[in-house]
HTML snippet that shows the backbone in 3Dmol.js (N, CA, C, O; Angstrom):
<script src="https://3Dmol.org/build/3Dmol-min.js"></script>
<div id="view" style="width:600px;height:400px;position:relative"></div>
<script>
const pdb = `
ATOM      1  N   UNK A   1     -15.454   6.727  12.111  1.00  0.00           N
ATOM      2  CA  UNK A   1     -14.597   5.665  11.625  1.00  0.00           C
ATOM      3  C   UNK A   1     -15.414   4.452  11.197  1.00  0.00           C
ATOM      4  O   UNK A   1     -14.994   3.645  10.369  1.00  0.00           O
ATOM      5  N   UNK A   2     -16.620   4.356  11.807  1.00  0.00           N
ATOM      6  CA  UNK A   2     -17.489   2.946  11.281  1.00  0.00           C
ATOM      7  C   UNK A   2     -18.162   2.965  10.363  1.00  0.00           C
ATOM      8  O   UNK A   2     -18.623   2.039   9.697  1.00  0.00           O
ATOM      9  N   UNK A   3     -18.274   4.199  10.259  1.00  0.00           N
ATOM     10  CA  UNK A   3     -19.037   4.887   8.788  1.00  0.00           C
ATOM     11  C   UNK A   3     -18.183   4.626   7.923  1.00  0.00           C
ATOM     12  O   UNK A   3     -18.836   4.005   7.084  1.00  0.00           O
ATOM     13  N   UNK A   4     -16.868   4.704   7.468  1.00  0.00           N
ATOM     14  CA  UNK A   4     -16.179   5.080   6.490  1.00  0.00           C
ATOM     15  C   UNK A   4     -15.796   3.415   6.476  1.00  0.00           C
ATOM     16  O   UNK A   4     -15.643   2.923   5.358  1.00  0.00           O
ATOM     17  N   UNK A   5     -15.649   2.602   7.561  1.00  0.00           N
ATOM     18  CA  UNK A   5     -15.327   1.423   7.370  1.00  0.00           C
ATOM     19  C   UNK A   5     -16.477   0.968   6.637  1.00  0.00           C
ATOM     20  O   UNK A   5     -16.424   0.897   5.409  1.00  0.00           O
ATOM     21  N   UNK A   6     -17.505   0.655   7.274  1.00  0.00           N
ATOM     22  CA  UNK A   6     -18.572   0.577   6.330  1.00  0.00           C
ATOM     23  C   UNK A   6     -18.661   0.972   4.564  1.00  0.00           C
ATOM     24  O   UNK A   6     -18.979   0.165   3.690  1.00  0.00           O
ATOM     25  N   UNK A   7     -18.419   1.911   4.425  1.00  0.00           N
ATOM     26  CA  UNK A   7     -18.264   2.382   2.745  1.00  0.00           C
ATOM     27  C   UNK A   7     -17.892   2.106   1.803  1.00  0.00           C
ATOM     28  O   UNK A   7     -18.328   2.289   0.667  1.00  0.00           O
ATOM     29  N   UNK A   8     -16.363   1.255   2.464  1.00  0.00           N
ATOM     30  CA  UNK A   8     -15.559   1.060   1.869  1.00  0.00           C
ATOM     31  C   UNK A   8     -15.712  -0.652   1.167  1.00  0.00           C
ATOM     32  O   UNK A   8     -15.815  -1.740   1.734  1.00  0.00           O
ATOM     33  N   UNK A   9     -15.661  -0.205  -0.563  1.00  0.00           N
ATOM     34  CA  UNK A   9     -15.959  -1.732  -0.416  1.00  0.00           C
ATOM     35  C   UNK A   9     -14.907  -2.995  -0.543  1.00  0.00           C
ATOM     36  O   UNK A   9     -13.718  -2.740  -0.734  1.00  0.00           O
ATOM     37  N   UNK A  10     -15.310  -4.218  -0.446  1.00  0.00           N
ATOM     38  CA  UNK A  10     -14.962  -5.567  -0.167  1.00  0.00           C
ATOM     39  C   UNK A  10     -14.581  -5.984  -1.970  1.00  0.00           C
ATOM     40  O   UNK A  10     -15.409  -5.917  -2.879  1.00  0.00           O
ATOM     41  N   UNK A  11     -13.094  -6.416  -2.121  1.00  0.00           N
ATOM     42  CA  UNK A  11     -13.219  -7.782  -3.156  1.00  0.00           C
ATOM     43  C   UNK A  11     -13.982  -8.605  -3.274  1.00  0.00           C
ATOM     44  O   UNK A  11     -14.767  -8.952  -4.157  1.00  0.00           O
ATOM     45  N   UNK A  12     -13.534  -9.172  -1.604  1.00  0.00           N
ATOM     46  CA  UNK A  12     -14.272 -10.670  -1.941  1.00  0.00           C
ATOM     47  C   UNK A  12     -15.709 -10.991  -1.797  1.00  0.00           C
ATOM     48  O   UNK A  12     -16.113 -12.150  -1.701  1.00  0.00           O
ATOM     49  N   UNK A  13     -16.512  -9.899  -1.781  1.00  0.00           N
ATOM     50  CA  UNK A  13     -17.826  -9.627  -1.048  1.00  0.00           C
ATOM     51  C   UNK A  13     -18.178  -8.777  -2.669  1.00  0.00           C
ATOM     52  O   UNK A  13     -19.350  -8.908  -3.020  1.00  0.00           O
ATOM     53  N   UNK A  14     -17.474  -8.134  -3.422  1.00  0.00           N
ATOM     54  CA  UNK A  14     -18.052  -7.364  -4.393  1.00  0.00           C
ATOM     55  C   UNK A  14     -18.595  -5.704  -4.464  1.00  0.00           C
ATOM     56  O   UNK A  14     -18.742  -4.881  -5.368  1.00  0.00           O
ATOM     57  N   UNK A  15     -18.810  -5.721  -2.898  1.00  0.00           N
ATOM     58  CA  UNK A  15     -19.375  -4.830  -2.243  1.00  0.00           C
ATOM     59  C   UNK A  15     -19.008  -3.900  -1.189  1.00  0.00           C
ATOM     60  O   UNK A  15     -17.854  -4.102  -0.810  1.00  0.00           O
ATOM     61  N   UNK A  16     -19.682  -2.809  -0.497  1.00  0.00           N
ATOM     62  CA  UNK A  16     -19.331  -2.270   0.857  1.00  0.00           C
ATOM     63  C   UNK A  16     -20.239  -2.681   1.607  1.00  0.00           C
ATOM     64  O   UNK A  16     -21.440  -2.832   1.381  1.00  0.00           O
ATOM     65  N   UNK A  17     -19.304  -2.962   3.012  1.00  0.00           N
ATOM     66  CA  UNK A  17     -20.485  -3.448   3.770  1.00  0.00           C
ATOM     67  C   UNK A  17     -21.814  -3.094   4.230  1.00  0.00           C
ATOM     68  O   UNK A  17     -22.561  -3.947   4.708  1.00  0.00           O
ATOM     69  N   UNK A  18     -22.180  -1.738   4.096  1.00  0.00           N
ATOM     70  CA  UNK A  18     -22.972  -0.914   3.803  1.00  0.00           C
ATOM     71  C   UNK A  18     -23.934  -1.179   3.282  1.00  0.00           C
ATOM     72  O   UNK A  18     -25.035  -1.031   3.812  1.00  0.00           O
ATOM     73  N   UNK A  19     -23.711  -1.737   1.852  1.00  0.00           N
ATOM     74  CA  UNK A  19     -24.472  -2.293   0.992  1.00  0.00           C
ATOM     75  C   UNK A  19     -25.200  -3.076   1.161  1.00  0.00           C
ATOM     76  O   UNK A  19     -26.410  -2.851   1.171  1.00  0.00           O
ATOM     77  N   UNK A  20     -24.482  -4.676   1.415  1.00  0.00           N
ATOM     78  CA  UNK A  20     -24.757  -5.276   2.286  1.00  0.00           C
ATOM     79  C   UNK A  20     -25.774  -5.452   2.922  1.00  0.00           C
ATOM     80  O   UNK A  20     -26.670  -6.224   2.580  1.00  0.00           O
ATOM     81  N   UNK A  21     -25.770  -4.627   4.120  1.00  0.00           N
ATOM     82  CA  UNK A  21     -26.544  -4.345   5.025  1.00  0.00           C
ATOM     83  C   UNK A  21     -27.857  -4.130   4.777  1.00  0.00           C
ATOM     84  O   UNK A  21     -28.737  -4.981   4.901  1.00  0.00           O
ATOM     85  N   UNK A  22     -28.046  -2.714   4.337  1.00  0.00           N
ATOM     86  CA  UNK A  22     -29.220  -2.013   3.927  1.00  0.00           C
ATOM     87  C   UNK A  22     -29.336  -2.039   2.438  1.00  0.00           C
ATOM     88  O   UNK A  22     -29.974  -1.084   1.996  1.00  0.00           O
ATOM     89  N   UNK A  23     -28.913  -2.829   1.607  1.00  0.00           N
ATOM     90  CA  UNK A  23     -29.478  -2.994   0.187  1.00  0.00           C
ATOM     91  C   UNK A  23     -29.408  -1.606  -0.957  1.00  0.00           C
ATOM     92  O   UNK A  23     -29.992  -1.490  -2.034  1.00  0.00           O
ATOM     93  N   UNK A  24     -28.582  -0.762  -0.350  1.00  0.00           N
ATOM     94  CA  UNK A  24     -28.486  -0.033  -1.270  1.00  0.00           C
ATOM     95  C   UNK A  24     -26.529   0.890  -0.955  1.00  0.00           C
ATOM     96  O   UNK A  24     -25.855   0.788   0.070  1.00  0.00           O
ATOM     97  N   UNK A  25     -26.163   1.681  -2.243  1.00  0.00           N
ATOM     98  CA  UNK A  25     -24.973   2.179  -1.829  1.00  0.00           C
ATOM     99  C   UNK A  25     -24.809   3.554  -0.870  1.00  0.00           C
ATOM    100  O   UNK A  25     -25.088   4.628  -1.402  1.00  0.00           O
ATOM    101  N   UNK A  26     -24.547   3.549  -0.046  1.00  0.00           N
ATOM    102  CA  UNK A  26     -24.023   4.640   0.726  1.00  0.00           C
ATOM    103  C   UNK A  26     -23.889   5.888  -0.142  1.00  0.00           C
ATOM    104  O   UNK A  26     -23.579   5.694  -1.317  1.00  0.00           O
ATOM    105  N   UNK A  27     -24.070   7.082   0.252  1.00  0.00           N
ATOM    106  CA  UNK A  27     -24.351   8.436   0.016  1.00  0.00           C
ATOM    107  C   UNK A  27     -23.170   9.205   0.894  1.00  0.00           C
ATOM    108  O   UNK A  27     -23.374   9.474   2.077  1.00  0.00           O
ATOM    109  N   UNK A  28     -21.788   9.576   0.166  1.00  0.00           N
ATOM    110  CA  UNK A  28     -20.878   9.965   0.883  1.00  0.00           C
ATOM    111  C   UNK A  28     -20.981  11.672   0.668  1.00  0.00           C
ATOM    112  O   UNK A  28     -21.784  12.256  -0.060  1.00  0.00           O
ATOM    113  N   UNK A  29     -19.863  12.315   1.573  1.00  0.00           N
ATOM    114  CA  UNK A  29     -19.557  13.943   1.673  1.00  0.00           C
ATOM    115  C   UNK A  29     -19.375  14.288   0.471  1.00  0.00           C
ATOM    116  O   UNK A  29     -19.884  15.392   0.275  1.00  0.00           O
ATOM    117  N   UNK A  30     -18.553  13.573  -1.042  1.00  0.00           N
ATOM    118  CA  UNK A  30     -18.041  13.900  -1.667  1.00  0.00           C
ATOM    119  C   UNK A  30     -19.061  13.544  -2.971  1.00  0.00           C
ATOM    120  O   UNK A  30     -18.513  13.672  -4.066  1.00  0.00           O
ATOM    121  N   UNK A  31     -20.567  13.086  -2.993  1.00  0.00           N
ATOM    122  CA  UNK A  31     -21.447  12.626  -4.036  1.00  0.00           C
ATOM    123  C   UNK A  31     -22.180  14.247  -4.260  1.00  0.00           C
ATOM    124  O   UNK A  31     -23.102  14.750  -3.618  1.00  0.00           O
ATOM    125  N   UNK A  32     -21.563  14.694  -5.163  1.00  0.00           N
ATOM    126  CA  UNK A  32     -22.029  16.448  -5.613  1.00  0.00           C
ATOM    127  C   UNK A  32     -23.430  16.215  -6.457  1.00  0.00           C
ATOM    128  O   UNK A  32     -24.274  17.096  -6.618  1.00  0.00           O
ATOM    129  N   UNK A  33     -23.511  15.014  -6.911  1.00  0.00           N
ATOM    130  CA  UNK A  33     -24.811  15.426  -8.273  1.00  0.00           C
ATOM    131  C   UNK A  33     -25.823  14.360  -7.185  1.00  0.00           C
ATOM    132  O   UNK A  33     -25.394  13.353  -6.621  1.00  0.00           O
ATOM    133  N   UNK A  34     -26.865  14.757  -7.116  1.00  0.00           N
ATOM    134  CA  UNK A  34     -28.121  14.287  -6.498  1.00  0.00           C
ATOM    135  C   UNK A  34     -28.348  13.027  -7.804  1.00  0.00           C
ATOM    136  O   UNK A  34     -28.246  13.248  -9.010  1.00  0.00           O
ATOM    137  N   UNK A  35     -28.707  11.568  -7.094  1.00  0.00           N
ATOM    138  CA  UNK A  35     -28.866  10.626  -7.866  1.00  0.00           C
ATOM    139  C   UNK A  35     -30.414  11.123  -8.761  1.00  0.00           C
ATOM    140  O   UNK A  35     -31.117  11.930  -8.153  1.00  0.00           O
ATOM    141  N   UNK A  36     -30.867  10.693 -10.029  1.00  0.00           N
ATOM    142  CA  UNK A  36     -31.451  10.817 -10.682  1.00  0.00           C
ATOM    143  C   UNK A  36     -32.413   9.183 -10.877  1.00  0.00           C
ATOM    144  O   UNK A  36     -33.553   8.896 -11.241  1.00  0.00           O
ATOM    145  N   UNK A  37     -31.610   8.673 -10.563  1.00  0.00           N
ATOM    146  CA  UNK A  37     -32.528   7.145 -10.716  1.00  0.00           C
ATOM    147  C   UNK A  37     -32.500   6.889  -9.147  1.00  0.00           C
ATOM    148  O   UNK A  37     -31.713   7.152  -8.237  1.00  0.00           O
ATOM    149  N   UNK A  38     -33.583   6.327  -9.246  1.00  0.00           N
ATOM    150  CA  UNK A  38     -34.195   5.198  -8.298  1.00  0.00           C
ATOM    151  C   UNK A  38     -32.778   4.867  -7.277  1.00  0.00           C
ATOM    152  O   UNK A  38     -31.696   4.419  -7.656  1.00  0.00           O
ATOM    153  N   UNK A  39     -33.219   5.276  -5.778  1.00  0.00           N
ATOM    154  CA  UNK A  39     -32.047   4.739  -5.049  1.00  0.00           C
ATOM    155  C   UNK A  39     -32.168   3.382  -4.318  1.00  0.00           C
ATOM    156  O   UNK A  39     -31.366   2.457  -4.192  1.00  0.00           O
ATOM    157  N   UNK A  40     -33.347   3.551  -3.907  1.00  0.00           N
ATOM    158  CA  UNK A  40     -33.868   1.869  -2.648  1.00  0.00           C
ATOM    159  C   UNK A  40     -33.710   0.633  -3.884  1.00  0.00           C
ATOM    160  O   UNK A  40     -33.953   0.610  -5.090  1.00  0.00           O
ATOM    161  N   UNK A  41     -33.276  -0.170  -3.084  1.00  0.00           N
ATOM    162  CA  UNK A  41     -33.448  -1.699  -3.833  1.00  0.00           C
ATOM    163  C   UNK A  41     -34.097  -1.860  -4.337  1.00  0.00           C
ATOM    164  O   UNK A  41     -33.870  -2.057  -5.531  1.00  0.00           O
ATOM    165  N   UNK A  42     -35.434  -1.907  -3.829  1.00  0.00           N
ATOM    166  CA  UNK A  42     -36.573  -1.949  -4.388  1.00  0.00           C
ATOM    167  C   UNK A  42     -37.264  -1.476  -5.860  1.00  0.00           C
ATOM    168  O   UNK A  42     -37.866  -2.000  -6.797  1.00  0.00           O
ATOM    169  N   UNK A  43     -36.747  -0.048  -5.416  1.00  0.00           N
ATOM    170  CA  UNK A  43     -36.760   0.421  -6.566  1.00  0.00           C
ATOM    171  C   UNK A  43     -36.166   0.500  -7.885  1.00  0.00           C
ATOM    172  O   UNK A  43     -36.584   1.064  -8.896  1.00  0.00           O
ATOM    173  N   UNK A  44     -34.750  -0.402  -7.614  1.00  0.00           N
ATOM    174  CA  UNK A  44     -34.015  -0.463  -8.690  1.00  0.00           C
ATOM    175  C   UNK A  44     -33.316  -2.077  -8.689  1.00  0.00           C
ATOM    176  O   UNK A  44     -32.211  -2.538  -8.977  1.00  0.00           O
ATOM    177  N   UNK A  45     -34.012  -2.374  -8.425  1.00  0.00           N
ATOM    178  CA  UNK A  45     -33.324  -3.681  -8.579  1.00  0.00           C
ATOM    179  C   UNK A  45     -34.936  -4.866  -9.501  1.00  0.00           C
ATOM    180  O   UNK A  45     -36.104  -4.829  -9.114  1.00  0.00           O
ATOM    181  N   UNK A  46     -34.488  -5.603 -10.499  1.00  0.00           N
ATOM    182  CA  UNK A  46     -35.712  -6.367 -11.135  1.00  0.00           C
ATOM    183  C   UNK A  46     -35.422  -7.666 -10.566  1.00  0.00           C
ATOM    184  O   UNK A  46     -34.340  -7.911 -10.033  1.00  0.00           O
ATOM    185  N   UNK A  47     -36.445  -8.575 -10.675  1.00  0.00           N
ATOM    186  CA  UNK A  47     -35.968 -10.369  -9.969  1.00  0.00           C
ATOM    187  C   UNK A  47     -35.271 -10.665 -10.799  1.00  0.00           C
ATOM    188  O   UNK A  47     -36.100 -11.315 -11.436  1.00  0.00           O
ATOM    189  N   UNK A  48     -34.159 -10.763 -11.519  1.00  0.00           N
ATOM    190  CA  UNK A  48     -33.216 -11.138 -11.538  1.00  0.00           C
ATOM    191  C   UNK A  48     -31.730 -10.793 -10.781  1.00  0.00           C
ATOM    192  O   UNK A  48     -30.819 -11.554 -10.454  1.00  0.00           O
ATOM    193  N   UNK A  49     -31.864  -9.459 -10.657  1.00  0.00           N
ATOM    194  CA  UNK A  49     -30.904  -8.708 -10.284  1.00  0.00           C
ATOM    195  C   UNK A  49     -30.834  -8.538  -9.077  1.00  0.00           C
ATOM    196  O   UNK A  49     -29.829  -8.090  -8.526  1.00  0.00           O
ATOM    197  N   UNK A  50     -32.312  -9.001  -8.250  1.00  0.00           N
ATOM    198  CA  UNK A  50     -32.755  -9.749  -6.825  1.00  0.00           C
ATOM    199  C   UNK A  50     -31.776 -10.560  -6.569  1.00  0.00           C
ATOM    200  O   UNK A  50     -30.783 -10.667  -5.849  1.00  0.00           O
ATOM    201  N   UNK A  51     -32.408 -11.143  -7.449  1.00  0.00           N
ATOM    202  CA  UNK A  51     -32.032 -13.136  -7.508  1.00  0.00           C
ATOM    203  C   UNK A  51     -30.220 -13.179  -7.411  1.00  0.00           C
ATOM    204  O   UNK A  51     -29.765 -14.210  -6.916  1.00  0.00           O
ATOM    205  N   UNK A  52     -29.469 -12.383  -7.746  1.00  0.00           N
ATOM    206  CA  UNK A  52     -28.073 -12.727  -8.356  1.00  0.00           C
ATOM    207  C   UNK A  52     -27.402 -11.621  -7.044  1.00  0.00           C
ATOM    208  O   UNK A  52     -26.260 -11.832  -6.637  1.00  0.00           O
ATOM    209  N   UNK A  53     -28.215 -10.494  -6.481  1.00  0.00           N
ATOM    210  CA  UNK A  53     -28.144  -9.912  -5.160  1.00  0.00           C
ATOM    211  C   UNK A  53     -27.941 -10.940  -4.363  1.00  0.00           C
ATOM    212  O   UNK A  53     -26.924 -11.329  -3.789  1.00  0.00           O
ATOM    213  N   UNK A  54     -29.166 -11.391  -4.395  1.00  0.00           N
ATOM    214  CA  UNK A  54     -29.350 -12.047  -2.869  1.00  0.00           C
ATOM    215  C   UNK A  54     -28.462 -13.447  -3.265  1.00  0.00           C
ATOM    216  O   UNK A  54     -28.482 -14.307  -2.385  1.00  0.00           O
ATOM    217  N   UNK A  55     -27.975 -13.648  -4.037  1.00  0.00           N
ATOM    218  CA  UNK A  55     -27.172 -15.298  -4.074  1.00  0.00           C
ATOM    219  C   UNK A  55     -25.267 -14.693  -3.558  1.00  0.00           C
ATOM    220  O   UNK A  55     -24.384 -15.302  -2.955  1.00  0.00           O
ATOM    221  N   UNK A  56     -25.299 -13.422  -4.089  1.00  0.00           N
ATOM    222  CA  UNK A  56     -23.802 -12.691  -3.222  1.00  0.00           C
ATOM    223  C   UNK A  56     -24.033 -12.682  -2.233  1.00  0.00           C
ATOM    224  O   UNK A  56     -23.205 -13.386  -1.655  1.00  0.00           O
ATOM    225  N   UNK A  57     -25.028 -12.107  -1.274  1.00  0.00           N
ATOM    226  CA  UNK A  57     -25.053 -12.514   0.124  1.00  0.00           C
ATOM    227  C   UNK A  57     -24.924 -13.262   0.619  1.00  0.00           C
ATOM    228  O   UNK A  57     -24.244 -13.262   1.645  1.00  0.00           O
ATOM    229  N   UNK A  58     -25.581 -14.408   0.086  1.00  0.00           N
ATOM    230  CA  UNK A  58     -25.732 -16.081   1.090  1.00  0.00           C
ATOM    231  C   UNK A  58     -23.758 -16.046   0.617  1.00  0.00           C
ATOM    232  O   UNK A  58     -23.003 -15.900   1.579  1.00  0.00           O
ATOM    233  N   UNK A  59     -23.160 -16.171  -0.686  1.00  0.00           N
ATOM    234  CA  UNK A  59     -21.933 -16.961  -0.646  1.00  0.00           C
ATOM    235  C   UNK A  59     -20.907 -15.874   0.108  1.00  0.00           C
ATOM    236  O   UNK A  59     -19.828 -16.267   0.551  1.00  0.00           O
ATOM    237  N   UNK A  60     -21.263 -14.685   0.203  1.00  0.00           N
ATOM    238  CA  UNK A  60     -20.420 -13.862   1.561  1.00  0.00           C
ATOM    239  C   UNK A  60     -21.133 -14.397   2.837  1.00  0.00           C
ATOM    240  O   UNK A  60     -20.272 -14.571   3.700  1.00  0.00           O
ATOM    241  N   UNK A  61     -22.223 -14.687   3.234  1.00  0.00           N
ATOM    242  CA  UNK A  61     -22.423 -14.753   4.637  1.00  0.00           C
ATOM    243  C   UNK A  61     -21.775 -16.587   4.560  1.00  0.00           C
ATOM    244  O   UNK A  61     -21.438 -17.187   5.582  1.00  0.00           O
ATOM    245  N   UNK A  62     -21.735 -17.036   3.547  1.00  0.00           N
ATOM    246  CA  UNK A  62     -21.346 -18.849   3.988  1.00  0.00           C
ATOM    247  C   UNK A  62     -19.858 -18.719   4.204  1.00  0.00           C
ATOM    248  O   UNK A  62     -19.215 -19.083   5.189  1.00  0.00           O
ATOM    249  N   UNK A  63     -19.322 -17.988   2.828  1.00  0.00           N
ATOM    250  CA  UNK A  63     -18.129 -17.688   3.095  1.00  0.00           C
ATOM    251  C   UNK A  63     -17.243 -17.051   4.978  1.00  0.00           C
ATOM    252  O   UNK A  63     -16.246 -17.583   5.466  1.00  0.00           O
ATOM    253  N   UNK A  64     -18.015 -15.879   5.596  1.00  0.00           N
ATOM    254  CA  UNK A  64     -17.623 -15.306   6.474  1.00  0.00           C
ATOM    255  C   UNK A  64     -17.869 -16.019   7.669  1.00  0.00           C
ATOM    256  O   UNK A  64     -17.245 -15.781   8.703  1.00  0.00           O
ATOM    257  N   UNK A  65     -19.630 -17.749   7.486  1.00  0.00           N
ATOM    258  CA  UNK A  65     -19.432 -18.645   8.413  1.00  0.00           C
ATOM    259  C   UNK A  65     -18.169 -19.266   8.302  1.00  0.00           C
ATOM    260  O   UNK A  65     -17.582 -19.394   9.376  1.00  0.00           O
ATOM    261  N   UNK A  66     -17.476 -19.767   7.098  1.00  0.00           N
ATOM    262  CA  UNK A  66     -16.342 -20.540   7.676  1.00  0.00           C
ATOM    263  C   UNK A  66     -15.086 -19.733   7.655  1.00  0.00           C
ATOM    264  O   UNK A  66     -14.056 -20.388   7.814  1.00  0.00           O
ATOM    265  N   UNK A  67     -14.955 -18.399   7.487  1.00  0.00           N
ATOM    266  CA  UNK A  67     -13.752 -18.027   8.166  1.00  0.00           C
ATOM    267  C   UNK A  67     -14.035 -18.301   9.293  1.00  0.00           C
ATOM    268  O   UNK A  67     -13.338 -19.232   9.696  1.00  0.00           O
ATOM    269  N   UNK A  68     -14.945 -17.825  10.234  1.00  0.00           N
ATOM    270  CA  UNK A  68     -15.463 -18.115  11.475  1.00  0.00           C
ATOM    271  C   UNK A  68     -15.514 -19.268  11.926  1.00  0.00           C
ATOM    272  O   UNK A  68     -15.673 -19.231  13.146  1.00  0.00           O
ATOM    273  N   UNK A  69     -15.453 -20.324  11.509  1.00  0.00           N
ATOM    274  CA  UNK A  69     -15.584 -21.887  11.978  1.00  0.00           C
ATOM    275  C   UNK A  69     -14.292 -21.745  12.056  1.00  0.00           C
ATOM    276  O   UNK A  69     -13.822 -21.700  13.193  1.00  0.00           O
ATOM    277  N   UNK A  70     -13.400 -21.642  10.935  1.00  0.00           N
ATOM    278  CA  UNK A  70     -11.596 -22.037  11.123  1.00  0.00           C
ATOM    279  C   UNK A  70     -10.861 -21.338  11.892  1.00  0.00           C
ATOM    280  O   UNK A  70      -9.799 -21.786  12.324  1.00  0.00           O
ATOM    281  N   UNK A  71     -11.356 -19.991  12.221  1.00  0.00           N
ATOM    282  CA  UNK A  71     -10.638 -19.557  13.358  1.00  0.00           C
ATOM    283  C   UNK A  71     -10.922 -20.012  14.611  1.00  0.00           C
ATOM    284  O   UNK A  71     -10.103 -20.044  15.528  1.00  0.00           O
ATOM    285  N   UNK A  72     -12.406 -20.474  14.698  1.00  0.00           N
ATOM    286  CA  UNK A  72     -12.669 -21.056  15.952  1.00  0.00           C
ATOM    287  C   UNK A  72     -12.151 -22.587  16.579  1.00  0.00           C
ATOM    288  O   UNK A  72     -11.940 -23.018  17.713  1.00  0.00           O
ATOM    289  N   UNK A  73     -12.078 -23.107  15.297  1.00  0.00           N
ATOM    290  CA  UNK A  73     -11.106 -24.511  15.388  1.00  0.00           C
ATOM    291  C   UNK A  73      -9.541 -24.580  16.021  1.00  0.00           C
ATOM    292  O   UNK A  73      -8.876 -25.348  16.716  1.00  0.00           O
ATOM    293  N   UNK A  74      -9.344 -22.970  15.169  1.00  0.00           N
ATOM    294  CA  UNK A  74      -7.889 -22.739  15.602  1.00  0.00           C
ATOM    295  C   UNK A  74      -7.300 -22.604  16.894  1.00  0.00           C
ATOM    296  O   UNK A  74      -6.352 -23.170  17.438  1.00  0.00           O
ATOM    297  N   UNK A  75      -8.405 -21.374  17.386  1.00  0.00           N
ATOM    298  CA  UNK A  75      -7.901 -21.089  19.167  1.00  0.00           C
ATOM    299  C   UNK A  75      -8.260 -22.048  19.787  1.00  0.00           C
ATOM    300  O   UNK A  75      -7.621 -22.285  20.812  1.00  0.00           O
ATOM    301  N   UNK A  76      -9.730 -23.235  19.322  1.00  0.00           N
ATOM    302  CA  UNK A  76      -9.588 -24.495  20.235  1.00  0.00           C
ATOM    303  C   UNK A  76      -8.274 -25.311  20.030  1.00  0.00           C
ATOM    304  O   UNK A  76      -7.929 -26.069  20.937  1.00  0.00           O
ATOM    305  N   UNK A  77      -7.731 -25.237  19.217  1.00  0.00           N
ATOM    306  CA  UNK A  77      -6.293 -26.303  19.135  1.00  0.00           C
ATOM    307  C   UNK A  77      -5.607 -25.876  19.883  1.00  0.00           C
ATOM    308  O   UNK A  77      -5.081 -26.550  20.769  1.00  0.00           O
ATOM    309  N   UNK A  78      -5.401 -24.389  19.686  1.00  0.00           N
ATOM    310  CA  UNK A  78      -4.196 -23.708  20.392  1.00  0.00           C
ATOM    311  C   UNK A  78      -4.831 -23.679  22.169  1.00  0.00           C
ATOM    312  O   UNK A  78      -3.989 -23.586  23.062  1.00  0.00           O
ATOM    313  N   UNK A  79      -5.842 -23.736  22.415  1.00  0.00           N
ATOM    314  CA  UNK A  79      -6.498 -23.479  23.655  1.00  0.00           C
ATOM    315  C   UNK A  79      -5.928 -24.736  24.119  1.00  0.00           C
ATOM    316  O   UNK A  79      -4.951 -24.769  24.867  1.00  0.00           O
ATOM    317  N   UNK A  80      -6.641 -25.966  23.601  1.00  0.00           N
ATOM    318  CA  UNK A  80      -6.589 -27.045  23.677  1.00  0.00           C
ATOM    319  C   UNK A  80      -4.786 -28.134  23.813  1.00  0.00           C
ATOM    320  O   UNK A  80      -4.643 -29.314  24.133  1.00  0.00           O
ATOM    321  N   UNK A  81      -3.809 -27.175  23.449  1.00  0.00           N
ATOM    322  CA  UNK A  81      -2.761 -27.871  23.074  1.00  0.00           C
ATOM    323  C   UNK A  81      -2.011 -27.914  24.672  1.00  0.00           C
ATOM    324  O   UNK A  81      -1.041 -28.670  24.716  1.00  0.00           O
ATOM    325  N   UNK A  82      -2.334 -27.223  25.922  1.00  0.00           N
ATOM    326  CA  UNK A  82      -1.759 -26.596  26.971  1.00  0.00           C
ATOM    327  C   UNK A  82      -2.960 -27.996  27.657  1.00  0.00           C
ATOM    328  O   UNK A  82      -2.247 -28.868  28.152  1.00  0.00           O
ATOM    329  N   UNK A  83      -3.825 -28.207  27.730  1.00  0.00           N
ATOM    330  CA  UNK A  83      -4.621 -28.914  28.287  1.00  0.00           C
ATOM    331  C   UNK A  83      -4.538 -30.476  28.647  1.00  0.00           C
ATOM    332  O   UNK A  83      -4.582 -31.410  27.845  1.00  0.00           O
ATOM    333  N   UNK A  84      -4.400 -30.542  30.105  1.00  0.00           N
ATOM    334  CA  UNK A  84      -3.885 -32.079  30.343  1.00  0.00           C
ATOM    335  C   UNK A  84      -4.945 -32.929  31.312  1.00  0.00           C
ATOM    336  O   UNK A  84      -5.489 -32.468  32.315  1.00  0.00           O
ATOM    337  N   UNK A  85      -5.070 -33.933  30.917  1.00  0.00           N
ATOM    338  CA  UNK A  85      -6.544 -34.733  32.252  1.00  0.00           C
ATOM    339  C   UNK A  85      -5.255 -34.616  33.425  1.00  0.00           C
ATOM    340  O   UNK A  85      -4.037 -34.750  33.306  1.00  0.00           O
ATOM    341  N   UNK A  86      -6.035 -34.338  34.462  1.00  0.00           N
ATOM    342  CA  UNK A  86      -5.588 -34.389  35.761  1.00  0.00           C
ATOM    343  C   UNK A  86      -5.369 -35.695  36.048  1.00  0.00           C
ATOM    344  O   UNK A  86      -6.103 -36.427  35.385  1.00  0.00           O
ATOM    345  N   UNK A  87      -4.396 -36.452  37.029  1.00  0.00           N
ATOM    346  CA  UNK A  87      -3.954 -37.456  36.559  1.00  0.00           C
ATOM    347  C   UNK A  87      -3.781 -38.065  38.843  1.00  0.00           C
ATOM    348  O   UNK A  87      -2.710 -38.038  39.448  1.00  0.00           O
ATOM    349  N   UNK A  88      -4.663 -38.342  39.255  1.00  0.00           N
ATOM    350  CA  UNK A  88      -4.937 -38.276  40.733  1.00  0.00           C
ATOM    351  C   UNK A  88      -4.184 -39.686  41.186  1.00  0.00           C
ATOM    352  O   UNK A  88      -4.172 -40.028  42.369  1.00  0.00           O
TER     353      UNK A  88
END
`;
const viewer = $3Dmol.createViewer("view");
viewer.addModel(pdb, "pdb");
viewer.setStyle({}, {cartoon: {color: "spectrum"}});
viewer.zoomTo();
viewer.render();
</script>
């Protein structure tokens, strides 16, 4: 199941997370013709195509910091809304 979650790709990311990850696309059950070009990043990717790679990453990983900040804001409110100074 983490495999296939993995595979599957993202709108807002462009990509699968897969990709992502290890810099190149996943190799599924159902890919019948053996790739013919260059599979590693490395090998197929030129500095530009680096350059415009690696700038989707940073705005998915900035992007996925502030989902992460706003949810964390959130359960502190909601944490926070039950919370009273003790009052001696």
């Amino acid at each position: 199941m983490d495999y296939a979650q993995l595979t599957l790709p993202y709108n807002s990311i462009g990509m699968s997370l897969f990709e992502l990850l290890y810099g190149y696309a996943p190799q599924t059950s159902f890919d019948w013709d053996r790739p013919t070009k260059p599979t590693t990043a490395h090998e197929r990717l030129s500095y530009k195509e680096a350059w415009v790679f690696a700038k989707r990453i940073y705005r998915a990983w900035k992007t996925t910091q502030t989902i992460i900040r706003k949810a964390q804001e959130k359960k502190e409110s909601n944490i926070n809304r039950y919370y009273h100074k003790e009052d001696f």
